[in-house]
C-alpha positions in Angstrom: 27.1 -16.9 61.1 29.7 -18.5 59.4 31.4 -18.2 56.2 29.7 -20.7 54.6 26.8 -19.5 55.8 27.5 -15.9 55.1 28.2 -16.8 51.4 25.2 -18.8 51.0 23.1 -15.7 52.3 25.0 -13.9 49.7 24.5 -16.3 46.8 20.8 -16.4 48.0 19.9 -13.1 47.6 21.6 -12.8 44.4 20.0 -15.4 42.9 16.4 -13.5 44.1 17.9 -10.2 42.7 18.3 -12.2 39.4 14.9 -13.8 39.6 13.4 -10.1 40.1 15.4 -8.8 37.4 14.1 -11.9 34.7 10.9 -11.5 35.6 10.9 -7.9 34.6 12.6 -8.3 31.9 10.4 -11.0 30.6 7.7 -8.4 31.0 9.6 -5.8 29.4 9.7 -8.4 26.6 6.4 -9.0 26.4 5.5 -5.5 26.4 7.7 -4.9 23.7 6.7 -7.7 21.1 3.0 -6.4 22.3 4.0 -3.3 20.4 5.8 -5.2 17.5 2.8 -7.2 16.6 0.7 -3.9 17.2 2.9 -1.8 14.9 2.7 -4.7 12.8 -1.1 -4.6 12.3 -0.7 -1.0 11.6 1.8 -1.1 8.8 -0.2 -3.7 7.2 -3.5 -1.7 7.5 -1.3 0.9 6.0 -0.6 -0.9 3.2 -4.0 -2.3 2.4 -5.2 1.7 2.8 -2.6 2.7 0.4 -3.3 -0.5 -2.3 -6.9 0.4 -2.1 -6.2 4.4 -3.1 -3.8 3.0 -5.8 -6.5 1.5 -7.3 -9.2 4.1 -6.7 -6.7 6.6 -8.6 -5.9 4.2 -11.6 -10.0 3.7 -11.6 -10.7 7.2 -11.5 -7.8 8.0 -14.2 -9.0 5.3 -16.6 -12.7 7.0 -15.8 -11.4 10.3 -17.2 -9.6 8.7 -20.4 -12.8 7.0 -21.4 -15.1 10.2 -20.6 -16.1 11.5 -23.5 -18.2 14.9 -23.2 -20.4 17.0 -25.3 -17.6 19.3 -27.2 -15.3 15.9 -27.8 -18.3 14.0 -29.3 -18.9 16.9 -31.5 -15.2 17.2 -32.5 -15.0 13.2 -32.9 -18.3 13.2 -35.4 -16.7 16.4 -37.4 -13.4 14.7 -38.0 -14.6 11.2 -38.8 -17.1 13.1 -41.5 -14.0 15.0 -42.8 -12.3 11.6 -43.5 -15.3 10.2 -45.1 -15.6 13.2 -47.2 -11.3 12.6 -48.1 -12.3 8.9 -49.1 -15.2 9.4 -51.3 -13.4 12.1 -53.2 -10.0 9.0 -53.1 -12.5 7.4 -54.5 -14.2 9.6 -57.1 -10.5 10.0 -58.4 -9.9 6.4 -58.8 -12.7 5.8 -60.5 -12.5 8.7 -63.3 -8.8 7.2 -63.7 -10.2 3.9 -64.9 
């Protein structure tokens, strides 16, 4: 063989070593933006899940402001027939003044 030759061989069988070694690491690639666009999906799921209990809390917190029971009914009716008893005697007052 001769040194041409020899080289050649040489230059050949790096360029398959090179080959071999793209080729994996195009699937290595692959493989990895497979993952990306997985963990991608996930983080966005993520985010949806946690929009979605954001708005379930701020529903359920706006529930409890606006529940009115029983005892805060009562206490409501008792103070608004105070301040209709305060006005009528306002009133009362006014009137003996004129």
């Amino acid at each position: 063989m001769t040194p041409n030759e020899q080289t050649l061989a040489v230059f050949e069988t790096r360029v398959r070593q090179m080959l071999l070694r793209f080729q994996e690491l195009k699937e290595e690639n692959e493989d990895l933006q497979a993952c990306v666009r997985k963990n991608m999906q996930d983080i966005q799921q993520l985010k949806d899940r946690l929009a979605q209990a954001d708005n379930d809390y701020n529903a359920l917190k706006m529930a409890r402001i606006v529940e009115i029971t029983d005892k805060d009914l009562e206490g409501a009716k008792a103070r608004l027939t105070k301040l209709i008893r305060d006005v009528n005697k306002c009133i009362a007052i006014l009137s003996d003044e004129e």
